[in-house]
VOPAGU-2260 file (C-alpha; in pm, 1 decimal, decimal comma):
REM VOPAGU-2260
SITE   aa  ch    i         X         Y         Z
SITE  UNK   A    0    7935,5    6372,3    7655,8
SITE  UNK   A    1    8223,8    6521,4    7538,6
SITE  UNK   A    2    8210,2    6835,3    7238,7
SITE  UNK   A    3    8440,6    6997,9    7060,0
SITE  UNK   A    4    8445,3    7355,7    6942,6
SITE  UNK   A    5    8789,2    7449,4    6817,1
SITE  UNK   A    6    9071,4    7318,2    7018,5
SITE  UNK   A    7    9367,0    7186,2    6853,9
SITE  UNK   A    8    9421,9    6927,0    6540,9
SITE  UNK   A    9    9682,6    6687,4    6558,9
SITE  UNK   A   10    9946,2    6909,6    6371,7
SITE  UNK   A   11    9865,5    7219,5    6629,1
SITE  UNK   A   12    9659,2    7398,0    6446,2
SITE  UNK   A   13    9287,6    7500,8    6552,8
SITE  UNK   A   14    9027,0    7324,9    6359,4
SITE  UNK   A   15    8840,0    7611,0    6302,8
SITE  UNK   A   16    8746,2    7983,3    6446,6
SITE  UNK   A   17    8456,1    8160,9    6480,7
SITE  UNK   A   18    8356,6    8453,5    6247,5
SITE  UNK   A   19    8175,4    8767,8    6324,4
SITE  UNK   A   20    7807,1    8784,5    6250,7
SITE  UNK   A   21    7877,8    9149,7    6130,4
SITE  UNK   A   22    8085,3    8995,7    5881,3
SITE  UNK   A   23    7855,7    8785,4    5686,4
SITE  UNK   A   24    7566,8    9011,4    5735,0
SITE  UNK   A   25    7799,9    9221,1    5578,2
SITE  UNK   A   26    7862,0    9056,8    5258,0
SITE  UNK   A   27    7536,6    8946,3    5216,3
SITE  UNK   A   28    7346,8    9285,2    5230,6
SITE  UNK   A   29    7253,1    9408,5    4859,6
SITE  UNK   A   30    7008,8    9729,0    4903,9
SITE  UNK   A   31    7207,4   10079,9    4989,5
SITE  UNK   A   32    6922,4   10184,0    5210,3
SITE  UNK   A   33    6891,1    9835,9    5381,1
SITE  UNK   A   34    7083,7    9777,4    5680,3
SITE  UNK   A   35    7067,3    9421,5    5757,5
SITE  UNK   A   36    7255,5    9372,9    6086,1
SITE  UNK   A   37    6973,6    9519,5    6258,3
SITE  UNK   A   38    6947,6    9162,6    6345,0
SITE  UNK   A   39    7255,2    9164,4    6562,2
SITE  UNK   A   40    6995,4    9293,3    6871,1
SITE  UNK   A   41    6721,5    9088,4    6854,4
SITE  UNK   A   42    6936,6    8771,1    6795,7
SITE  UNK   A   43    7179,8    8827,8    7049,6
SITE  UNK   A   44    7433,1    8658,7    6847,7
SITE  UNK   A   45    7785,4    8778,5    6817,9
SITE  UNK   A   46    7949,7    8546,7    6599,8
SITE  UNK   A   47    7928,0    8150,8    6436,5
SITE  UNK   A   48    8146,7    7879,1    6511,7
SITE  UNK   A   49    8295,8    7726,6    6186,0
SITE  UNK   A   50    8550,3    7490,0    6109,5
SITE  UNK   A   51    8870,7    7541,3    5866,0
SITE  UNK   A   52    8705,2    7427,2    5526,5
SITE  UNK   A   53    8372,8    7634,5    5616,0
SITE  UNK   A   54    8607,6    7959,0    5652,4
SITE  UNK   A   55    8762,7    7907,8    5326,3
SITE  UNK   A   56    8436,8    7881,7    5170,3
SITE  UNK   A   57    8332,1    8144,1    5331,7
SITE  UNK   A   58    8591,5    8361,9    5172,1
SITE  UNK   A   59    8556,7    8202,8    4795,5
SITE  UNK   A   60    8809,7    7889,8    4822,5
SITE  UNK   A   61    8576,1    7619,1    4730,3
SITE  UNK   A   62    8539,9    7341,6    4954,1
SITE  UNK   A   63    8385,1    6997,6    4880,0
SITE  UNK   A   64    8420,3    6805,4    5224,9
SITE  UNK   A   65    8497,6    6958,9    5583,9
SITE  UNK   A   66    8802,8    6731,8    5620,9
SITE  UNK   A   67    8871,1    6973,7    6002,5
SITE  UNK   A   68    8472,8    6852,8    6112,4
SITE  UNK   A   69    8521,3    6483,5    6102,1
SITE  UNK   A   70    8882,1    6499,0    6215,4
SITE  UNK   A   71    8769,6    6697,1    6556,0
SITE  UNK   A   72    8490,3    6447,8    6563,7
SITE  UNK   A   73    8708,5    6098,9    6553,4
SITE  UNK   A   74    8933,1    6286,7    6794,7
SITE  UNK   A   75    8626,6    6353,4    7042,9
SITE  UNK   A   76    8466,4    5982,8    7005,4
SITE  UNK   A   77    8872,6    5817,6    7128,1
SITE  UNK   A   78    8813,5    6126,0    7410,5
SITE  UNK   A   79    8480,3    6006,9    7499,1
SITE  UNK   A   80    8578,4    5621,1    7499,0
SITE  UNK   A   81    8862,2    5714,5    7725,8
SITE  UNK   A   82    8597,3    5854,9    7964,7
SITE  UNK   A   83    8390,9    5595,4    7969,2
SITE  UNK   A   84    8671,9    5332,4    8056,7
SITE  UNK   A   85    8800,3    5514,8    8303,0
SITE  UNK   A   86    8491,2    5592,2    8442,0
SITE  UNK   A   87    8387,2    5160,5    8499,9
SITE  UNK   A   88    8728,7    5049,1    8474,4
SITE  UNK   A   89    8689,0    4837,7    8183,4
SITE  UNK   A   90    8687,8    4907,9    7764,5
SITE  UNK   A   91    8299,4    4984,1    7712,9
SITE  UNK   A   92    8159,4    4703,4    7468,8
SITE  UNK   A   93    7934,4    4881,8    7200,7
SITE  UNK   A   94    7615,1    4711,3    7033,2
SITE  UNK   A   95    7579,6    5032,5    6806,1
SITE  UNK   A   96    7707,1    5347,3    6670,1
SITE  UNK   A   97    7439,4    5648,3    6594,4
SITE  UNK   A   98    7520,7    5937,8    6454,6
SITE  UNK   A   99    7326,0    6244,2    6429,8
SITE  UNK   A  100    7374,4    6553,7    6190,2
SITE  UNK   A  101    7077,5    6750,7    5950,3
SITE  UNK   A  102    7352,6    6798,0    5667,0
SITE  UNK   A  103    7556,5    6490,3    5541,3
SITE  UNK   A  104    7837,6    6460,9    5267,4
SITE  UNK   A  105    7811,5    6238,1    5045,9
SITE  UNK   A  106    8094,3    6036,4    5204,0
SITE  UNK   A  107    7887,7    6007,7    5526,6
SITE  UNK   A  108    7950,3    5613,5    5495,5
SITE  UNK   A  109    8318,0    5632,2    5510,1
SITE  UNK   A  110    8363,4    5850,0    5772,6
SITE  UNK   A  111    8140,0    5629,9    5998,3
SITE  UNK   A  112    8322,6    5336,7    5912,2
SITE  UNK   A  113    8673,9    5481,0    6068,3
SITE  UNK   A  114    8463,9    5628,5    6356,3
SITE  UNK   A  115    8326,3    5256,2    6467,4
SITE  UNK   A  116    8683,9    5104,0    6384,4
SITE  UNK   A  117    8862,5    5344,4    6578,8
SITE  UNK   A  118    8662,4    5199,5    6892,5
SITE  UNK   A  119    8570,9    4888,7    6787,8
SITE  UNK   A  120    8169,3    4915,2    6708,2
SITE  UNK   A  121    8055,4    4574,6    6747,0
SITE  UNK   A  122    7691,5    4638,8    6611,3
SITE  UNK   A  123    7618,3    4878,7    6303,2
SITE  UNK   A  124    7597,2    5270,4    6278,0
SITE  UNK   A  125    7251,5    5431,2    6223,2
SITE  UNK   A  126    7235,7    5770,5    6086,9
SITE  UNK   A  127    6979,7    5944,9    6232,3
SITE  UNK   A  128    6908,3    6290,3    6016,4
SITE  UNK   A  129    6759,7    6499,9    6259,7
SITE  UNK   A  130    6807,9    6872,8    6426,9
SITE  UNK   A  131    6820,0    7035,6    6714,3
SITE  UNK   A  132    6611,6    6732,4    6930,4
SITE  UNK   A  133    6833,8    6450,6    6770,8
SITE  UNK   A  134    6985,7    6373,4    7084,7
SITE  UNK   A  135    6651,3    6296,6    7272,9
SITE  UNK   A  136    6560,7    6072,5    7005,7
SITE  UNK   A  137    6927,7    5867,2    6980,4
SITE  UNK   A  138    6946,1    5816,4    7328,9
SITE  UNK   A  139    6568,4    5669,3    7351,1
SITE  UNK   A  140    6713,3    5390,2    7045,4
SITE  UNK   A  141    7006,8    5352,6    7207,1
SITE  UNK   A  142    6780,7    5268,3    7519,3
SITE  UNK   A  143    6593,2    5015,4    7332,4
SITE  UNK   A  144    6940,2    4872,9    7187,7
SITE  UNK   A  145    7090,9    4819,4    7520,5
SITE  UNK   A  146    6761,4    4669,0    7654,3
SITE  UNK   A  147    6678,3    4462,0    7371,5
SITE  UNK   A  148    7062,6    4326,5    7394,4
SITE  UNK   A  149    7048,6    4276,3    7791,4
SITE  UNK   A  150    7372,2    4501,0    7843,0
SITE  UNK   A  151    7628,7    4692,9    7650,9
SITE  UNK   A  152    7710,0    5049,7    7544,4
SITE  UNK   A  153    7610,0    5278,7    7261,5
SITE  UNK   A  154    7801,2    5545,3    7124,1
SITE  UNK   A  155    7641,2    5845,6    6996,2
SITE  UNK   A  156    7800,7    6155,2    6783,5
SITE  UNK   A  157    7650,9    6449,0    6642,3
SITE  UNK   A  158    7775,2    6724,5    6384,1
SITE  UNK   A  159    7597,0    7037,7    6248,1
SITE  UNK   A  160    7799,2    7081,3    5921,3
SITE  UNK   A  161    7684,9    7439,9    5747,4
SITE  UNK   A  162    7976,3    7341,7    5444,5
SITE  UNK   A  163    7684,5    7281,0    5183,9
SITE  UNK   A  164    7553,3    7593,9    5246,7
SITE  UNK   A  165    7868,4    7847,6    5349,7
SITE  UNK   A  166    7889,6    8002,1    4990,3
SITE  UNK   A  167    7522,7    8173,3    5074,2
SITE  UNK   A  168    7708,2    8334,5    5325,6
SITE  UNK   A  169    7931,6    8528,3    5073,4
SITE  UNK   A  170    7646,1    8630,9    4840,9
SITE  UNK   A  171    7520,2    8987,3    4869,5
SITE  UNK   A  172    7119,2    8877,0    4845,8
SITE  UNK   A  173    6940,0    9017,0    5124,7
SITE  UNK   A  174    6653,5    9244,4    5116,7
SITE  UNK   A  175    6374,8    9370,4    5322,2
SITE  UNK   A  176    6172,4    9130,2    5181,3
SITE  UNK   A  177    6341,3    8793,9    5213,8
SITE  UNK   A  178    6478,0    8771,8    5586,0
SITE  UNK   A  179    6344,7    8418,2    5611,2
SITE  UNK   A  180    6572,4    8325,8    5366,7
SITE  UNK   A  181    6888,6    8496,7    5444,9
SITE  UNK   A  182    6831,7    8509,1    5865,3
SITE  UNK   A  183    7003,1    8161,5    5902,9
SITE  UNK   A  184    7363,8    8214,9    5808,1
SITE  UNK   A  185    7389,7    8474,9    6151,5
SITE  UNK   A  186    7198,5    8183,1    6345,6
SITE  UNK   A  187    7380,7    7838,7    6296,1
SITE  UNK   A  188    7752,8    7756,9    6371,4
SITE  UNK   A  189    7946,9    7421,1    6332,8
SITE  UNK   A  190    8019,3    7190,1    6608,9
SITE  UNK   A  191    8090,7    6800,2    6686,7
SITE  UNK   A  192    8063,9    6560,2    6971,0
SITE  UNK   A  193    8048,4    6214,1    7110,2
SITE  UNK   A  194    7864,7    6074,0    7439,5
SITE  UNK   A  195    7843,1    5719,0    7558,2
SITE  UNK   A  196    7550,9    5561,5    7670,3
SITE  UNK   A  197    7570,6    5201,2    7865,9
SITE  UNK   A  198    7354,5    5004,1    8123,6
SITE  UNK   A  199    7599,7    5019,4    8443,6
SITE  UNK   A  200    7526,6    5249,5    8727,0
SITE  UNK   A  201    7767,1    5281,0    8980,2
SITE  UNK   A  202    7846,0    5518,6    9266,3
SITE  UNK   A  203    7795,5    5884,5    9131,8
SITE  UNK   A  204    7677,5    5810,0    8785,5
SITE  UNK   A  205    7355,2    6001,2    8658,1
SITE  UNK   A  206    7013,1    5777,7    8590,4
SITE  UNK   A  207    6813,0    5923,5    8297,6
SITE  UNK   A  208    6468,7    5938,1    8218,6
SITE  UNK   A  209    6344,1    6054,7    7906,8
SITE  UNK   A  210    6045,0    6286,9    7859,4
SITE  UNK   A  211    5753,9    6255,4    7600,4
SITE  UNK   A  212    5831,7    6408,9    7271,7
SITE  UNK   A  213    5537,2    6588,0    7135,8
SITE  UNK   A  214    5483,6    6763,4    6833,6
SITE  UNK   A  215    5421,1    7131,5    6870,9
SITE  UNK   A  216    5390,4    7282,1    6521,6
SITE  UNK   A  217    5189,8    7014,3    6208,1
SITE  UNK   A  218    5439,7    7256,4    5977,9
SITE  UNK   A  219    5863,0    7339,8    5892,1
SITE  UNK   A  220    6025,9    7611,7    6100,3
SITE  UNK   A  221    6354,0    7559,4    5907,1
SITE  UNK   A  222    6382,7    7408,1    5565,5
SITE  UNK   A  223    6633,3    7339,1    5330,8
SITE  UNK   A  224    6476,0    7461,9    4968,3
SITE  UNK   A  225    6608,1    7635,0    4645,6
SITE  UNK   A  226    6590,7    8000,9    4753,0
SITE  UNK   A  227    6507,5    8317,0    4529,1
SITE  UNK   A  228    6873,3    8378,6    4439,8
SITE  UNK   A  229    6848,3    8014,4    4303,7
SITE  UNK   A  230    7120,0    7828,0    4502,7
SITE  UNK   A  231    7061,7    7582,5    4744,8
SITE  UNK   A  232    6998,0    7720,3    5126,4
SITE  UNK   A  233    6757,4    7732,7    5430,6
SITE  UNK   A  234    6454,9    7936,6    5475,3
SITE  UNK   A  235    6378,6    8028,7    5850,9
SITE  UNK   A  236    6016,7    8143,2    5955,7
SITE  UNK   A  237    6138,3    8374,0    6206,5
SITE  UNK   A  238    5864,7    8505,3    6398,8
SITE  UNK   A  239    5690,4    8125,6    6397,5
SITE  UNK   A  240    6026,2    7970,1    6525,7
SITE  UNK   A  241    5984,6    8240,1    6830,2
SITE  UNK   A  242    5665,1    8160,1    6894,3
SITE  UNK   A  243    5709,4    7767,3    6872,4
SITE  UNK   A  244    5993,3    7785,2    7068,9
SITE  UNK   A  245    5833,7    7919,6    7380,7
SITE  UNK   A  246    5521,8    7705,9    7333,3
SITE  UNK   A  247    5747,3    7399,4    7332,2
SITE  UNK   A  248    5994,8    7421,7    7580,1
SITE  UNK   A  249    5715,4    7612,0    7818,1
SITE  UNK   A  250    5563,4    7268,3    7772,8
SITE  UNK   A  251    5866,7    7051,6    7844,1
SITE  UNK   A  252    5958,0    7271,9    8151,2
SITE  UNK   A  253    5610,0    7268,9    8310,7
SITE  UNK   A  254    5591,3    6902,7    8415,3
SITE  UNK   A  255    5950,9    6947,7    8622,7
SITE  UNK   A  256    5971,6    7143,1    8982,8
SITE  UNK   A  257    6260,7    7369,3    8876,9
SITE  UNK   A  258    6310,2    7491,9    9204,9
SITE  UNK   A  259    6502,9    7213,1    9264,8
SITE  UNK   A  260    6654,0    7146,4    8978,6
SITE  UNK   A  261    7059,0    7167,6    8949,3
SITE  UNK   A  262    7075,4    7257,0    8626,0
SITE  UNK   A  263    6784,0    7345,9    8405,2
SITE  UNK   A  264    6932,8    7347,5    7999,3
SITE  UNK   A  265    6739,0    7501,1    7723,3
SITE  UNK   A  266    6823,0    7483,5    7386,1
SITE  UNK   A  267    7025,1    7714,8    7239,0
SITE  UNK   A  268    6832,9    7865,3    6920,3
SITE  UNK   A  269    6969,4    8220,0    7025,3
SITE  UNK   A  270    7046,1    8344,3    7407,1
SITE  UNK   A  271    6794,0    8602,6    7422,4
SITE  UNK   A  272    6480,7    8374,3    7361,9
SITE  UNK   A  273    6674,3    8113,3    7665,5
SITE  UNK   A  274    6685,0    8421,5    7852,8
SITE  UNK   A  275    6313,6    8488,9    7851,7
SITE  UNK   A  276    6210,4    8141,5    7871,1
SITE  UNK   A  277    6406,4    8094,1    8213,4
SITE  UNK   A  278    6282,6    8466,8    8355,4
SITE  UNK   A  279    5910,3    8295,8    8270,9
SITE  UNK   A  280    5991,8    8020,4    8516,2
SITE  UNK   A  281    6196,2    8245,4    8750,7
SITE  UNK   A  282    6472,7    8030,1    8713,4
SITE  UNK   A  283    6818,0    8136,7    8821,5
SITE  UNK   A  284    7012,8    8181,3    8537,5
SITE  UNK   A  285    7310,2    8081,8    8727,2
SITE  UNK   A  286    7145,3    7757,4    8682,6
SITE  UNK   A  287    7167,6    7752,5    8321,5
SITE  UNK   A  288    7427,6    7793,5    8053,9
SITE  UNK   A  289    7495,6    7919,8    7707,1
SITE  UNK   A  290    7776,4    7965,9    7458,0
SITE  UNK   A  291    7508,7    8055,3    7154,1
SITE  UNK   A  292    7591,9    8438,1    7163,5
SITE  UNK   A  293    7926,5    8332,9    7029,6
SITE  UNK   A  294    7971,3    7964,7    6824,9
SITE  UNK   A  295    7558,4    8087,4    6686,9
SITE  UNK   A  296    7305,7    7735,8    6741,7
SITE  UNK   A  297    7487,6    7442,0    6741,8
SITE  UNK   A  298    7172,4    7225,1    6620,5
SITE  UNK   A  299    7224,4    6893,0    6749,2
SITE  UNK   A  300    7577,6    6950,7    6944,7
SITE  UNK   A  301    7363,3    7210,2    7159,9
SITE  UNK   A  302    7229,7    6905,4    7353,9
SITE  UNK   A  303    7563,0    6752,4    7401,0
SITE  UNK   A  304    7748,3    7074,9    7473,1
SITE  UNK   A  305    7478,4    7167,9    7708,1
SITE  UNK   A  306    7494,2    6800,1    7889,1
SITE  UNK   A  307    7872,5    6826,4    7900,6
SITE  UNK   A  308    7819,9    7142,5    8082,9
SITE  UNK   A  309    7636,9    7016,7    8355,7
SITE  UNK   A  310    7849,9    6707,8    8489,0
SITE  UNK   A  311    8182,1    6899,8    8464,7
SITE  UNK   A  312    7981,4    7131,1    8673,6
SITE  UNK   A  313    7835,1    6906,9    8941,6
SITE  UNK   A  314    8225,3    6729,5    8946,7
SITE  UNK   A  315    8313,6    7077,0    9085,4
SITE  UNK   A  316    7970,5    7190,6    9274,6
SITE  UNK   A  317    7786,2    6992,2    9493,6
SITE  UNK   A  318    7434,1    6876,2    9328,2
SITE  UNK   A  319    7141,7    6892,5    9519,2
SITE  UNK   A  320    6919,6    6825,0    9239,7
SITE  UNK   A  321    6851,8    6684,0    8889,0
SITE  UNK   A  322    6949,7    6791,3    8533,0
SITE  UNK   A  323    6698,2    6911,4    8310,8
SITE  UNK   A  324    6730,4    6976,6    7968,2
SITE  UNK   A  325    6444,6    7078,3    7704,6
SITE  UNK   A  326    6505,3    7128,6    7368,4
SITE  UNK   A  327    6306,0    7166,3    7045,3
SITE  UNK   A  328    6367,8    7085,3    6691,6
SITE  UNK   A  329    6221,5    7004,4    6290,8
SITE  UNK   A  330    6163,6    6640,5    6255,5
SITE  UNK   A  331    6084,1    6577,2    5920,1
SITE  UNK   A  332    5802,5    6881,6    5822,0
SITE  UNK   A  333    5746,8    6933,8    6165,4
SITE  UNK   A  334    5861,5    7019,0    6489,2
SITE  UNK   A  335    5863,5    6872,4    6823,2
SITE  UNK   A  336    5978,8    6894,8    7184,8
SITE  UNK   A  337    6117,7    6697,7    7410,0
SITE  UNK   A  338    6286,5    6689,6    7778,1
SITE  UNK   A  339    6488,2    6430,9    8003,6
SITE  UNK   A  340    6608,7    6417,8    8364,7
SITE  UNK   A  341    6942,5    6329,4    8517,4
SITE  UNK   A  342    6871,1    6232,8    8818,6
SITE  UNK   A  343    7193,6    6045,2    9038,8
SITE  UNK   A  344    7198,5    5703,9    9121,1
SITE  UNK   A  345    7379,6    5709,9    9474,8
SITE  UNK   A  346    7336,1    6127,9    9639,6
SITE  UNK   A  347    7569,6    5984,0    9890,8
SITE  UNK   A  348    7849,4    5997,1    9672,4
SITE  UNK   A  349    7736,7    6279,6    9440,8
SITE  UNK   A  350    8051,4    6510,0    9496,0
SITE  UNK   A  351    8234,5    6314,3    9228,1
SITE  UNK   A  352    8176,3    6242,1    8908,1
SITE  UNK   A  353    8485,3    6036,4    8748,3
SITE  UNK   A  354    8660,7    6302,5    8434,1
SITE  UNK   A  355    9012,3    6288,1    8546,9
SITE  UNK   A  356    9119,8    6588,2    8709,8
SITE  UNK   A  357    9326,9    6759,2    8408,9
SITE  UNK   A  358    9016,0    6703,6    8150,3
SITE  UNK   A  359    8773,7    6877,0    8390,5
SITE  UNK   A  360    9008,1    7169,0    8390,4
SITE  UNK   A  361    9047,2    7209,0    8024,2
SITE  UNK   A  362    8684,4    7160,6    7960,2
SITE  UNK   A  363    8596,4    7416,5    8208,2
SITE  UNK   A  364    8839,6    7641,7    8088,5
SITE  UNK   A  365    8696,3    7548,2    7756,3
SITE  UNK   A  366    8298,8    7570,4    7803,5
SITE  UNK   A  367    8276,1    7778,8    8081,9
SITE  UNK   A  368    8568,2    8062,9    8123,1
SITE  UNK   A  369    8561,7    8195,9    7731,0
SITE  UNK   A  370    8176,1    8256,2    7756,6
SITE  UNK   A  371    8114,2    8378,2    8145,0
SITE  UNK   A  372    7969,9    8694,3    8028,0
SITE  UNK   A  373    7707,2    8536,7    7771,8
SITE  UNK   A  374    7444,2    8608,9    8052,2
């Protein structure tokens, strides 16, 4: 996998920068005697991850596509691609494209079609519109692709875009009364990345085996709907996302001996609630990571930021066990969980996995120096 947050665009310039939850609680407080950031605590959340367009909106220059999210993402898929070359020595052949995201412009279609050209996508791209679990679901079709085809790769991308809704941010609507409908600008930030999937194992790669996904809640957590300020937004059951949360990933994490587990990954809804879950299990929470108290939830790119995590980690460590990641996440009007193992192919050869030396570096500089403290 390989994610971007906000390195630099081809002109040298960030793509985007992160803005302080205070901020947009800020703005979007309207009672005197109401002080909404009393959020800040219990979320644990500093500040959101957004890209250039979402910033402008943000601060009343309307935006109608985020032109900086789809450039970092066709930058990250040629990144990825490179990877996966160098990683089998030869240009990975792809059957399909499938790209994941819960908010899509309009011009979805042509953005896709420059992604798949850009790496030559033999097969077609399938939008999957999905949250926070997307990624456990794209890599079990892109499982059934590769099988069904006998061999090849499949490359997968994800993007949380928050564009259509960034003008909520800059509303002053918030009242005692409504916190599930103003809660989820603090919460979600803006991310995009790219991971291949292929067929060939080789010395030091990682074999995966997905977990059942299993439905957890008959009912939405988080819903896009028309909210009582009349523009278009998401409403956020708070204390039922909580307690969902927990009885989901407990789930996931209780069929796995974490003990011996490398790296045990939780999704990111906010640090606090990962926090609690891995004190449950009396997990080390060296053995985790989390960047959520600063770029907010990710959605989708938490999987892939969380993944990426782990094998720049066990290119510099010495694994002695598997990846596990849980996460949770709406599909459709309800939500479900699901889990997968990395487990590698050949533990003789384990001290290596093949991200040429000066990507590691910047990635770990990237993912894990900025955000040491989170825990």
């Amino acid at each position: 996998p390989y994610t971007t947050l906000f390195r630099s665009g081809k002109d040298g310039e960030r793509y985007g920068n992160f803005i302080k939850t205070k901020d947009i609680l800020g703005k979007m407080q309207s009672e005197k005697d109401f002080d909404c950031l009393f959020v800040l605590n219990n979320l644990g959340i500093e500040s959101v991850s957004a890209f250039k367009s979402t910033i402008d909106d943000f601060h009343g220059i309307e935006r109608l596509r985020n032109i900086e999210l789809y450039d970092a993402l066709k930058v990250e898929v040629l990144k990825a691609n490179a990877i996966a070359e160098k990683s089998s020595s030869k240009k990975p052949y792809y059957i399909g494209h499938i790209h994941i995201g819960a908010n899509f412009h309009p011009i979805i279609a042509k953005e896709m079609e420059e992604i798949t050209e850009s790496v030559a996508v033999a097969g077609s791209t399938m939008i999957l519109n999905s949250g926070c679990a997307g990624i456990l679901a794209a890599i079990k079709l892109a499982e059934r692709l590769i099988d069904s085809n006998g061999f090849g790769d499949v490359l997968i991308t994800g993007e949380n875009n928050m564009l259509p809704f960034a003008y909520n941010r800059r509303l002053s609507y918030a009242t005692r009364k409504n916190l599930n409908q103003w809660l989820w600008p603090a919460i979600f930030g803006e991310g995009v990345a790219a991971m291949v999937v292929g067929s060939r194992a080789k010395k030091g790669s990682w074999r995966l085996q997905l977990g059942n996904m299993q439905k957890v809640a008959n009912e939405y957590r988080v819903k896009e709907s028309i909210l009582d300020h009349g523009r278009y937004g998401m409403e956020i059951r708070a204390k039922e996302v909580r307690e969902t949360f927990e009885k989901g990933i407990s789930s996931c994490l209780g069929s796995y001996d974490l003990n011996d587990a490398f790296k045990v990954l939780i999704h990111e809804s906010n640090p606090k609630i990962v926090k609690n879950i891995l004190n449950k299990f009396q997990v080390d929470l060296a053995k985790s990571f989390s960047i959520s108290a600063f770029t907010g939830s990710l959605a989708c790119v938490s999987g892939f930021t969380l993944l990426e995590h782990a094998f720049i980690s066990s290119a510099i460590e010495k694994p002695s066990g598997d990846i596990i990641l849980a996460l949770i996440g709406e599909t459709g009007n309800s939500v479900s969980a699901g889990s997968l193992r990395l487990s590698q192919s050949h533990k003789e050869d384990s001290t290596k996995y093949p991200v040429p030396a000066a990507v590691r570096d910047q990635l770990l500089k990237d993912l894990t120096a900025r955000f040491q403290e989170n825990f």
